[in-house]
C-alpha positions in Angstrom: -166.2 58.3 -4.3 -168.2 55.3 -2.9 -170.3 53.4 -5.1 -172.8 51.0 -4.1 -171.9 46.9 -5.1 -174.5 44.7 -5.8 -172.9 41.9 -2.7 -175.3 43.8 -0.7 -178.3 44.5 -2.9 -181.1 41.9 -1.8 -181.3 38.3 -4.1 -184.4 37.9 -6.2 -187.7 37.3 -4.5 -189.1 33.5 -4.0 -191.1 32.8 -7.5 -189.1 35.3 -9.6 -187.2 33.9 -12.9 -183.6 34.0 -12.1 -181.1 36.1 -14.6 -180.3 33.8 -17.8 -177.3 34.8 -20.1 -178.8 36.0 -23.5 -177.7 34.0 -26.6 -175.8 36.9 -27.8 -173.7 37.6 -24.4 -170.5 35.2 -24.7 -170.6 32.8 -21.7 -167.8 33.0 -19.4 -165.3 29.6 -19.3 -163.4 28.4 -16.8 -159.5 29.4 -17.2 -158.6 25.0 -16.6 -160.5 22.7 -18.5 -160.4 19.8 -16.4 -161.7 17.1 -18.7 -158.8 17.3 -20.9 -156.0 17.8 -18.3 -156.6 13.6 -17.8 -153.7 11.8 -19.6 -154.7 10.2 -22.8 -155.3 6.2 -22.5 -152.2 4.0 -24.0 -153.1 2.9 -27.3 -153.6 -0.8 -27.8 -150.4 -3.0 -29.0 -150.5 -3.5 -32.8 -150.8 -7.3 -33.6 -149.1 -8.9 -36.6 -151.5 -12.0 -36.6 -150.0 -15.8 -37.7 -150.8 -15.8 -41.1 -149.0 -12.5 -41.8 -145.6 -12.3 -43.5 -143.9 -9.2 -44.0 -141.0 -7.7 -45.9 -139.5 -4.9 -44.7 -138.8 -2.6 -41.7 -141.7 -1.5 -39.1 -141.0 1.7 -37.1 -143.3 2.8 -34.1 -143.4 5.1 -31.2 -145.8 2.8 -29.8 -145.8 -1.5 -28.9 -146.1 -4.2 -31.7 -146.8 -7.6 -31.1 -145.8 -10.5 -33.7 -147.0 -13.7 -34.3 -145.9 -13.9 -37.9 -143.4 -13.8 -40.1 -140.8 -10.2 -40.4 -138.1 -9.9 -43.0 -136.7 -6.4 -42.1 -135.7 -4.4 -39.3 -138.1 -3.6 -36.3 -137.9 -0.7 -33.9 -140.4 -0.1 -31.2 -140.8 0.7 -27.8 -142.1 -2.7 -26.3 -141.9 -5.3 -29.1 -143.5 -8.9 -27.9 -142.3 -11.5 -30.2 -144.7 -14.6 -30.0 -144.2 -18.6 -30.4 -145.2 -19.0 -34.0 -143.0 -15.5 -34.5 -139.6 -15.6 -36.5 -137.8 -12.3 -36.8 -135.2 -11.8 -39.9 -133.4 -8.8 -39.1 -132.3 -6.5 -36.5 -134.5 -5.3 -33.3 -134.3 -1.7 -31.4 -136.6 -1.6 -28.8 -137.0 -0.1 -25.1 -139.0 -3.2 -23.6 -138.1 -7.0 -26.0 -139.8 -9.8 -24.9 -138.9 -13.1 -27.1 -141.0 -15.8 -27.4 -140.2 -16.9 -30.7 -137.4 -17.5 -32.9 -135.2 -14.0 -33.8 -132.0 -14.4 -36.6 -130.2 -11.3 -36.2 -129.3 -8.8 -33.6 -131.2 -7.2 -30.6 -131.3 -4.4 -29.2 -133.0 -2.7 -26.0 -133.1 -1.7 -22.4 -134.6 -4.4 -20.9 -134.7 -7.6 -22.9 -136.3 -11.0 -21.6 -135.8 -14.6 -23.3 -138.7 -16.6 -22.1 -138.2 -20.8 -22.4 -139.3 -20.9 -25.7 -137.5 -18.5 -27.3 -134.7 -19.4 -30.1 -132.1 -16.1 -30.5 -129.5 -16.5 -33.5 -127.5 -13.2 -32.7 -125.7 -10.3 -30.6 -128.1 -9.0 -27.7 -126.7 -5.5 -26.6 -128.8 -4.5 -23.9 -128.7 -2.5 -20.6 -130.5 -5.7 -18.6 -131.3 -8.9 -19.8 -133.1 -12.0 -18.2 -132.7 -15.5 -20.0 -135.3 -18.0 -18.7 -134.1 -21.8 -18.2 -134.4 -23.4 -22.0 -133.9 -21.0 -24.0 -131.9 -21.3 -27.0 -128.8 -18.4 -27.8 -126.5 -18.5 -30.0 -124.0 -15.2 -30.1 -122.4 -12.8 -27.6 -124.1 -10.9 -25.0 -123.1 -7.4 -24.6 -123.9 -4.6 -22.0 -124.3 -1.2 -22.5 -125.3 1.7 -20.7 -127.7 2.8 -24.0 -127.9 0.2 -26.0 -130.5 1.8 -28.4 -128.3 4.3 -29.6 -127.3 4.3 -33.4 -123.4 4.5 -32.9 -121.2 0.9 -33.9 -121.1 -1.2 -30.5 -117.9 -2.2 -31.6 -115.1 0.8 -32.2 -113.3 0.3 -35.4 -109.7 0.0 -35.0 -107.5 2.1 -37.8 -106.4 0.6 -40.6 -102.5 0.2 -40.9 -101.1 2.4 -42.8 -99.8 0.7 -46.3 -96.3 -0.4 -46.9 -94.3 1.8 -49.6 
C-alpha cells in the first residue's frame, strides 16, 4: 500500500560519481524555451544608394530608405525619402518621411515634409506635419485610413443619356 520514495533515501556519499544520463536515455527539456521567447531584432532599413535608378514598383513589409532615383510605385511601412531622392509615382506607407523631391501622390498614417522636401501631388494621410520651406503643390486630404486601396474620391453616377 505504502511504498518507499527515494526524497528520503540518503544522497550519495562525499567522493562518489554522481548519476550521469546515459547517451541512450533521452534527456528531459524544459516545457519553455526561453532563448527564443525574446522578440526577434528589427531588420535594418533597405537603402537605395545615389547612384541607383530604378523602374518599377518596390513592395515591403519592412522600411526602405532612398537616395536615388524610383520610377514606379512604392509601398512600405516607413519609407525615408532622402535629399538627392526623386520619387515618380505613387507612395503607400505607414510612417513617410520626405526629404526629397516626390511627383505623384502619397499616402500614409503619419507623413512629415521636412524643409527640403519638394511634393508635386495629393497627400491623404491620417496626420501630417509640413516643416517651414517646404515646397507642396496639390491638395491635402484627411482620412481616417488613408492606406486603404478604395478611391478617396467617390465617383458620382453618370447621367443617364438623353433619348
Amino acid at each position: 500500500m505504502f511504498s518507499k520514495s527515494r526524497i528520503n533515501e540518503p544522497g550519495p556519499k562525499a567522493g562518489a560519481e554522481t548519476e550521469q544520463p546515459k547517451a541512450s536515455e533521452p534527456v528531459s527539456k524544459p516545457a519553455f524555451d526561453y532563448a527564443s521567447s525574446t522578440p526577434k531584432p528589427k531588420p535594418p532599413a533597405s537603402v537605395l544608394s545615389s547612384d541607383l535608378t530604378i523602374t518599377g514598383n518596390l513592395k515591403t513589409s519592412g522600411d526602405i530608405q532612398v537616395e536615388g532615383t524610383v520610377e514606379g510605385d512604392i509601398r512600405a511601412h516607413l519609407l525615408t525619402i532622402g535629399e538627392t531622392a526623386t520619387i515618380k509615382g505613387e507612395i503607400v506607407a505607414d510612417d513617410v518621411v520626405v526629404n526629397g523631391r516626390v511627383i505623384g501622390r502619397v499616402r500614409g498614417l503619419k507623413v512629415r515634409l521636412t524643409s527640403t522636401a519638394r511634393v508635386e501631388g495629393d497627400i491623404i494621410h491620417k496626420t501630417i506635419a509640413i516643416e517651414s520651406g517646404a515646397h507642396f503643390e496639390g491638395s491635402v486630404q484627411r482620412q481616417e485610413d488613408p492606406l486603404s486601396l478604395g478611391n478617396p474620391v467617390t465617383p458620382k453616377a453618370a447621367p443617364a443619356p438623353v433619348k
